[in-house]
C-alpha positions, 0 to 999 in steps of 0.5 A, spaced: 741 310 645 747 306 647 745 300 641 746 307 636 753 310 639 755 303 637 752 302 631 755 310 629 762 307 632 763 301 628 760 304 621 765 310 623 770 305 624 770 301 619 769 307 614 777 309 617 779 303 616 778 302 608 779 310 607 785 309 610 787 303 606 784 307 599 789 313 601 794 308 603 793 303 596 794 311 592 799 312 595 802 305 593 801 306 586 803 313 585 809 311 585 808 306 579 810 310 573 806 309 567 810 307 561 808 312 555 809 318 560 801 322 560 799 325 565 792 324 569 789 329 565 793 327 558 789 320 560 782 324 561 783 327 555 784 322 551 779 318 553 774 324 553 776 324 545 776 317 544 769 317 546 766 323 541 766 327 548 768 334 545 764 338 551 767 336 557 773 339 560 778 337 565 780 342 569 784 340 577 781 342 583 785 343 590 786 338 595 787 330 595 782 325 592 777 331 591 777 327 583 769 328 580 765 329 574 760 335 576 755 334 570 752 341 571 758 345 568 760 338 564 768 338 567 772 333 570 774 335 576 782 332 578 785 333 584 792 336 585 796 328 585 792 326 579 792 332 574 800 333 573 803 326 575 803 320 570 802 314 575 798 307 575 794 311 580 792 317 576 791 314 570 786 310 575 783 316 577 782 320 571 780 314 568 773 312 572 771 320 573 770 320 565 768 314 566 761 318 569 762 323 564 761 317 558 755 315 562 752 321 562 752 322 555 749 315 554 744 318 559 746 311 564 740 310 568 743 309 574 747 315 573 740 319 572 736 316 577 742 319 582 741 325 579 734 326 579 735 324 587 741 329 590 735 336 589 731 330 595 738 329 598 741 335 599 734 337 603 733 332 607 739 327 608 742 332 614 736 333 617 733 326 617 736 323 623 733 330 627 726 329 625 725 322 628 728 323 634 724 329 635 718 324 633 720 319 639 721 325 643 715 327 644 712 320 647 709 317 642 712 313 638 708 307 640 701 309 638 699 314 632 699 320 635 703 326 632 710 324 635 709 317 632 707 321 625 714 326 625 718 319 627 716 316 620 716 322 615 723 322 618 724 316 616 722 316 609 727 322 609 732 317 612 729 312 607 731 317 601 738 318 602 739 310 603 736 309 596 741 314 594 746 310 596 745 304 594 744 307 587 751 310 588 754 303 587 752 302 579 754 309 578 761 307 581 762 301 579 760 301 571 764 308 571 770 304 574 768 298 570 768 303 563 775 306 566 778 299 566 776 297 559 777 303 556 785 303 559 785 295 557 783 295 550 787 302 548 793 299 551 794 305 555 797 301 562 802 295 563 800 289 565 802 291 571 799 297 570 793 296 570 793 291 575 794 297 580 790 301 577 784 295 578 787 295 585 786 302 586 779 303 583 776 296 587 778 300 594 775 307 592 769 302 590 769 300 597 768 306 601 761 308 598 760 299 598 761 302 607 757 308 606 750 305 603 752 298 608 752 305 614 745 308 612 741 302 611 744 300 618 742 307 621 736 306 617 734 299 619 735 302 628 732 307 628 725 304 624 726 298 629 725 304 634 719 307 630 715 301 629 717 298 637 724 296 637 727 297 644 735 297 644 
């Protein structure tokens, strides 16, 4: 066990170190104001609109760095320090959350796959961990035995949640991707502008980047445990 508490230690710290660096480049680039004067949420409509996309909504949600696209209720989510202010990191923000809402009127199959996923996720990912200790605890995860068959169930739902989060990074990319190129081609930002705004989005990237390195990680230890590993 000692071999996961490390594992766990060193994801947890290097996933602080990048989300310490996101909140730190955001705060950076809050502070460079757009020239043409729109807000986050002035941004987002616009993009929305220049897309054909009229069933969208853009509403502001509480908290910081909170900004998504809930596709269920098609509304593009964007937090406080997003929706009002007019900035290279809230023309970022805005920018690649309706870059989700584009993929998914062009049903983007990676955005798809994702979706079809979280129901599975939602289930199993909080419990997957529980289920292959439960299996090595009861002794049998050497041989075929019920232990050993608990153990791998919960790795097929710990396998579940990293495909989840592997899918995720196309999604995040090409959203941002999306983004960029649209604030590019309808000159939306200054040259300096947009290279804030790229900076920015390349940080957000590399939390979910961290997050799928993590799970695969997690996944990799605890099979080797399964399958006759020892730490």
């Amino acid at each position: 066990m000692m071999g996961y508490y490390i594992l766990i230690g060193a994801i947890a710290l290097v996933s602080w170190l990048v989300s310490s660096r996101l909140k730190s480049k955001f705060k950076h680039y809050s502070k460079v104001h757009l020239q043409n004067g729109m807000s986050g949420a002035e941004i987002a409509e616009k993009m929305l609109a220049d897309h054909g996309i009229r069933d969208v909504k853009v509403v502001s949600t509480a908290g910081m760095l909170t900004d998504h696209y809930n596709p269920k209720n098609k509304t593009v989510n964007l937090s406080e320090g997003v929706y009002n202010q007019r900035n290279a990191a809230a023309a970022a923000v805005a920018a690649h959350e309706c870059g989700h809402a584009v993929q998914h009127a062009q049903a983007y199959e990676w955005l798809t796959m994702r979706s079809k996923l979280v129901p599975v996720v939602s289930v199993t990912s909080g419990m997957s961990t529980w289920v292959v200790f439960g299996g090595l605890a009861l002794g049998a995860a050497a041989g075929v035995g019920l232990g050993y068959w608990v153990a791998v169930a919960g790795l097929i739902m710990m396998g579940m949640a990293t495909l989840f989060s592997f899918v995720t990074l196309p999604v995040e990319y090409d959203a941002s991707n999306r983004a960029l190129a649209w604030l590019k081609s309808k000159n939306m930002v200054t040259q300096s502008e947009y290279k804030g705004s790229e900076d920015a989005l390349k940080w957000a990237a590399r939390t979910y980047l961290v997050a799928a390195i993590g799970s695969l990680a997690t996944l990799v230890y605890w099979g080797l445990q399964v399958f006759g590993g020892r730490d």
